[in-house]
C-alpha positions as CSV (number, residue, x, y, z in Angstrom):
1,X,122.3,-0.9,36.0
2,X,122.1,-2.1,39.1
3,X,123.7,-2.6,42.6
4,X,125.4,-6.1,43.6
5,X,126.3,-7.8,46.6
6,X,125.1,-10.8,47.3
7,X,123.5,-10.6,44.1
8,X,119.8,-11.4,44.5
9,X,118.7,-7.6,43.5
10,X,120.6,-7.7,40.4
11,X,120.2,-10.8,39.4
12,X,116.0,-9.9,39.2
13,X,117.3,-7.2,37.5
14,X,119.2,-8.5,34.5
15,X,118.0,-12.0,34.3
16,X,115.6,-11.4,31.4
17,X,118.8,-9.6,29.2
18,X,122.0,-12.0,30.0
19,X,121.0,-13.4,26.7
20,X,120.4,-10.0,24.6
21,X,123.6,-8.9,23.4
22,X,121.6,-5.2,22.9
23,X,121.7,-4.9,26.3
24,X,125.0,-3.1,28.1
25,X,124.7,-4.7,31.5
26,X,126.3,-2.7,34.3
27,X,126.5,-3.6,38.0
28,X,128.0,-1.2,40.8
29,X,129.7,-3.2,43.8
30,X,130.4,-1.6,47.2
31,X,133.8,-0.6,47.3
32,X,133.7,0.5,51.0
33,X,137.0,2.5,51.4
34,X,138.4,1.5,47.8
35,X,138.5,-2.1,45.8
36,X,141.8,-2.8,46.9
37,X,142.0,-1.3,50.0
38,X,141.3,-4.0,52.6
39,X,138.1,-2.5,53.6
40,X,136.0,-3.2,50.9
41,X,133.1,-5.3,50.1
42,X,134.1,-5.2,46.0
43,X,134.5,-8.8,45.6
44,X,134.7,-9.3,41.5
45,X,137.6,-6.9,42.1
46,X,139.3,-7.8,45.2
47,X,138.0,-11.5,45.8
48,X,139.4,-14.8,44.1
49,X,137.7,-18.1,43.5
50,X,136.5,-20.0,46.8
51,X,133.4,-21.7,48.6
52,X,130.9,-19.4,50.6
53,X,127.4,-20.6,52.0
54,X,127.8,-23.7,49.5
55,X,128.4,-22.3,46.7
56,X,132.0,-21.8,44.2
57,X,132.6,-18.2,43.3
58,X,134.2,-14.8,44.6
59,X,135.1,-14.9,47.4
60,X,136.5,-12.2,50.1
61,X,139.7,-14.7,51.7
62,X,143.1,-15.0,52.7
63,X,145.6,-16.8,51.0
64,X,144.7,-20.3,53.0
65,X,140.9,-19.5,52.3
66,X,139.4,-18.0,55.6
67,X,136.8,-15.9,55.1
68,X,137.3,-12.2,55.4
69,X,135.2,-9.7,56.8
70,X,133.8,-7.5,53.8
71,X,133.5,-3.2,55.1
72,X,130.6,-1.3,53.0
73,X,128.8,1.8,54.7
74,X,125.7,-0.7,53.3
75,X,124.9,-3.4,55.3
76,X,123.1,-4.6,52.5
77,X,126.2,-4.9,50.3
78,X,128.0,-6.0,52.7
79,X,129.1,-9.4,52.2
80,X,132.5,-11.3,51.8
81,X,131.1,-13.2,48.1
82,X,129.1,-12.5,45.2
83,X,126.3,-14.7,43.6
84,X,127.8,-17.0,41.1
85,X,125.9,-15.8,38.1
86,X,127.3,-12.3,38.8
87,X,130.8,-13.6,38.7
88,X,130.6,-15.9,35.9
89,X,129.0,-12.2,34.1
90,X,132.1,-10.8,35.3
91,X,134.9,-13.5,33.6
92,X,132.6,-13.6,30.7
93,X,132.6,-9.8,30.2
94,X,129.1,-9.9,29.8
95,X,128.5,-6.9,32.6
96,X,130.7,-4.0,33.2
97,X,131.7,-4.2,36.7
98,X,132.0,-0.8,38.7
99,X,133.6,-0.5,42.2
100,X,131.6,2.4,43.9
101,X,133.2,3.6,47.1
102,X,131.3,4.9,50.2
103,X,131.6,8.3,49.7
104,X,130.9,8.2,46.4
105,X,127.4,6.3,47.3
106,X,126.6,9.0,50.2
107,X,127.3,11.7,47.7
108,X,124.8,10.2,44.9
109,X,122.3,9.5,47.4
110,X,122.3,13.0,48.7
111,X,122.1,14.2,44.5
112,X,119.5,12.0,43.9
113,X,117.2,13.3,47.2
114,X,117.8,17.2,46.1
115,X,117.0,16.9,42.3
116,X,114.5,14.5,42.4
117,X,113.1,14.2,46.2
118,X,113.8,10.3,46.7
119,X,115.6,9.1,49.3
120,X,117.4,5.7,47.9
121,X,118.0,3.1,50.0
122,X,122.1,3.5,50.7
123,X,122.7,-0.4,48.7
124,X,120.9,1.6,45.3
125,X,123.0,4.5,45.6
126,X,126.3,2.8,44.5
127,X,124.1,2.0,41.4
128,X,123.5,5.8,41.0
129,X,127.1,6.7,41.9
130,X,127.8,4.2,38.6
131,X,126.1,6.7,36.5
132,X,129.1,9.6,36.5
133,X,131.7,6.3,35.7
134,X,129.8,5.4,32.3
135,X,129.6,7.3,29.1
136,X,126.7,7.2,27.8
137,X,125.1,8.2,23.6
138,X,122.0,10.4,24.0
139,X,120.8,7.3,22.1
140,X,121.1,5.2,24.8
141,X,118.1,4.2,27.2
142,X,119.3,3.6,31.0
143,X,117.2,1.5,33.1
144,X,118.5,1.7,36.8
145,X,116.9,0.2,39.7
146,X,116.6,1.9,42.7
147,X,115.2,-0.7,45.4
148,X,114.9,-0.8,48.5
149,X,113.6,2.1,51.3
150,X,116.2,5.0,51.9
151,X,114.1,6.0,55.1
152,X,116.0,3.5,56.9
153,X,119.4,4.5,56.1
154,X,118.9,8.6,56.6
155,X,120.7,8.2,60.3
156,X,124.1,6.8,58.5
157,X,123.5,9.0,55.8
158,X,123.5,12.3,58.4
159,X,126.0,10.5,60.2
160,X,128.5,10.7,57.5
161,X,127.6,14.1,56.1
162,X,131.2,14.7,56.3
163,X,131.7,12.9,53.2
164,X,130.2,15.5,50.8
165,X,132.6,18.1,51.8
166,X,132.9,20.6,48.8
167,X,129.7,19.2,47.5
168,X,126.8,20.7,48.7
């Protein structure tokens, strides 16, 4: 499991298991206000085959293939395309796909810092939000990378307390 934007964390992440068929590979886009509500960053849900920064995949656009602007609480998700191996994963089924939306990131980040005492950076907590969305055997080994520094994202974090209303 991992997050995706761009793609360049997840893509270090499942490189080494595209091929093993063992492996269940799960990737948790930023869904910003919802997948489909016109303030998202989820672009293998909301985006449709275009040209960004050279290359052909998902791409956040209108109709006549301007660019549009891609909303995350994550700056680091926040990006109008997707890597093309990420959305070639996507149309080949070969990773489950998971919209995560911004309060649902805040809440798993604030989880993860009380249970366990780390602070994940806010792009890794859509990852961790992923993990309430999946079913899971008590077989089943999860690997789930949390990059990134979450020291740098406490200010929006506080600043959008509000979203774990009923929570805490």
């Amino acid at each position: 499991m991992a997050c995706v934007g761009g793609g360049s964390n997840a893509a270090g992440t499942v490189y080494h298991y595209v091929d093993d068929e063992r492996v269940g590979i799960i990737l948790a886009e930023a869904g910003g206000k919802g997948a489909y509500s016109g303030h998202t960053a989820a672009t293998i849900h909301a985006g449709s085959v275009g040209i960004l920064h050279g290359a052909r995949t998902l791409v956040m656009q209108t109709a006549d293939g301007q660019i549009v602007e891609a909303e995350s609480i994550s700056a680091g998700l926040d990006y109008p395309g997707i890597g093309p191996m990420h959305a070639n994963m996507a149309k080949q089924r070969r990773a489950t796909v998971l919209s995560i939306n911004d309060d649902e990131a805040v809440r798993a980040a604030y989880e993860l810092t009380r249970l366990e005492g780390i602070i994940p950076a806010l792009e890794s907590a859509h990852a961790i939000a992923a993990l309430s969305k999946v079913q899971f055997k008590p077989s089943d080994v999860v690997v789930l990378t949390v990059s990134g520094r979450g020291d740098k994202d406490v200010d929006t974090y506080l600043a959008n307390k509000a979203m774990l209303e009923g929570v805490l």
